[in-house]
N, C-alpha and C positions, 0 to 999 in steps of 0.2 A: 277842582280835580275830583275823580271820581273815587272812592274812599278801595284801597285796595288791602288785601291781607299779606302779612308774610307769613311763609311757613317754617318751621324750621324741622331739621330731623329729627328722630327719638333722642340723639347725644344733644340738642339745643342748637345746632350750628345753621345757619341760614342753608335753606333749599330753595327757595325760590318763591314769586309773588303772582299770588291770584288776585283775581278781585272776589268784591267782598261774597259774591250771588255763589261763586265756587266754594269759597272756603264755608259759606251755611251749607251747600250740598253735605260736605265734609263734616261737619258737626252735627248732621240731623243723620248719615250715616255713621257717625259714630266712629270715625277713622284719624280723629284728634281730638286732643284737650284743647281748648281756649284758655290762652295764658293773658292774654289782653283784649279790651273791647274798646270801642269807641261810645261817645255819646251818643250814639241813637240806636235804634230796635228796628228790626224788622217782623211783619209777623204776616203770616197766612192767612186765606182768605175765609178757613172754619167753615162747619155747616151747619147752619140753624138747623134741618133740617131731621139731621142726625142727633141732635145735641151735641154735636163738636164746637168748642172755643177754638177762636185762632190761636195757634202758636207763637207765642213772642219769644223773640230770642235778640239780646242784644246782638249789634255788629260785629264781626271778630275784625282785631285787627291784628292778633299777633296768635298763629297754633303752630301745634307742636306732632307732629307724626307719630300715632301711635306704633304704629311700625316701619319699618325700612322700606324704602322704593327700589323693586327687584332693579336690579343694572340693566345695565342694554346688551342683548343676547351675543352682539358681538363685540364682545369687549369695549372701549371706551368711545364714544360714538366723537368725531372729528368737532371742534366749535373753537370759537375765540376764548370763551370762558374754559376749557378745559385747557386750550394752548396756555392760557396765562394761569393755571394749576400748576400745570407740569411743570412752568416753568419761575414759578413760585413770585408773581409778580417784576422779574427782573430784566433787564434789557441784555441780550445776547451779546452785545456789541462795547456797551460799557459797563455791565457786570452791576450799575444799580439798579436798588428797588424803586419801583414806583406805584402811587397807587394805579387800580386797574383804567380808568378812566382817559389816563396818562402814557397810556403802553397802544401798541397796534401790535398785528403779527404782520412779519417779514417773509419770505420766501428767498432761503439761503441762493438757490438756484431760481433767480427770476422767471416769472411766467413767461415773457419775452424771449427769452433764453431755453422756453422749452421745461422751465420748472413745473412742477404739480402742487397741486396746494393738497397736502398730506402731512401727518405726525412729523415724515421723518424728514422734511420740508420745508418748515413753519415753525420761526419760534419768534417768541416776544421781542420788543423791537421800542425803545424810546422814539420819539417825533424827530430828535435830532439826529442820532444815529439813522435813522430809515432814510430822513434825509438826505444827510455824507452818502451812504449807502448807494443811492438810487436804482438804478436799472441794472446792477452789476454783482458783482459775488462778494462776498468778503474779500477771496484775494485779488481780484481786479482794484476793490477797492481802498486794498491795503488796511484792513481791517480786522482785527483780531476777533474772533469767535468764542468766549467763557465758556462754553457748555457745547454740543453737539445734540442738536434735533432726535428724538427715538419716539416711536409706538409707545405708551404707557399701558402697559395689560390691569391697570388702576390707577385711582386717584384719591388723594385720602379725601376726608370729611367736609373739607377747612376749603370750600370753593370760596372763588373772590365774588360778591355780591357787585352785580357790574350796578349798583345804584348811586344818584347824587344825595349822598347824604344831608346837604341841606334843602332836598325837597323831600324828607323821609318823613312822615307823621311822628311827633315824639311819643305814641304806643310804643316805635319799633325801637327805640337808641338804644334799650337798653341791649338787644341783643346784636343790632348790628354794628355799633360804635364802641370798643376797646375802651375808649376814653371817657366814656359818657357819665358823669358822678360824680368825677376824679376832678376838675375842673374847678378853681378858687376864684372867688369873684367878687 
């Protein structure tokens, strides 16, 4: 697999994964710290010519945003990953958490039915409940509703990393895994 980076925000909280060729753009602009690297280096191609050495810079595999990434101009841009923000990793229908991997989103008013897939639309949904569910409403399907679908005009810090944590590099555990340390063996 091709060796990727994570980034994470100025607070440390997972943002999202480049590969590695972005996150050197990103360290040779100067627009994060490298908190971790991998064994190998990459380096440029220099010019004799000049008397330039190439640049070597080890791999990053884990940076951190020197600054905040502006929002999106109109308020919270529509996704899976912000649906299961909002709705804190939980299933609408039977009220537990799951992790994100574990979740789909639902369309309270199915598309069949003339639904829109929208905020106020669209919430997280277990496999089993989406199921029971199917083509139908909650009360068609006699099915209780935890929470009520809204626009979110925000979302905090704390996005759910849609990653399999055991194909993660262990550069990254420490910031993506809670538990990572903690573990007696």
């Amino acid at each position: 697999m091709e060796a990727r980076s994570l980034i994470l925000s100025p607070w440390m909280q997972p943002h999202g994964v480049v590969s590695w060729q972005a996150a050197v753009v990103l360290v040779v602009d100067q627009k994060v710290d490298v908190l971790e690297v991998y064994s190998s280096t990459v380096a440029s191609a220099g010019n004799r010519y000049e008397g330039r050495a190439p640049l070597v810079i080890d791999t990053p595999a884990v940076v951190r945003l020197k600054k905040q990434v502006r929002m999106h101009k109109d308020g919270v841009k529509f996704s899976r990953s912000n649906i299961l923000t909002r709705d804190q990793c939980k299933c609408c229908y039977c009220g537990r958490k799951f992790p994100p991997k574990m979740l789909n989103y639902d369309h309270v008013v199915p598309r069949v039915q003339g639904g829109k897939t929208t905020f106020e639309n669209v919430v997280s949904s277990c496999f089993s409940c989406n199921l029971q569910k199917g083509g139908r409403t909650p009360a068609q399907a006699k099915m209780k509703m935890h929470y009520q679908p809204y626009r979110p005009t925000a979302l905090s810090g704390a996005r759910p990393m849609l990653l399999d944590l055991s194909r993660a590099p262990k550069e990254w555990m420490p910031y993506v895994d809670p538990t990572y340390g903690t573990q007696t063996g």
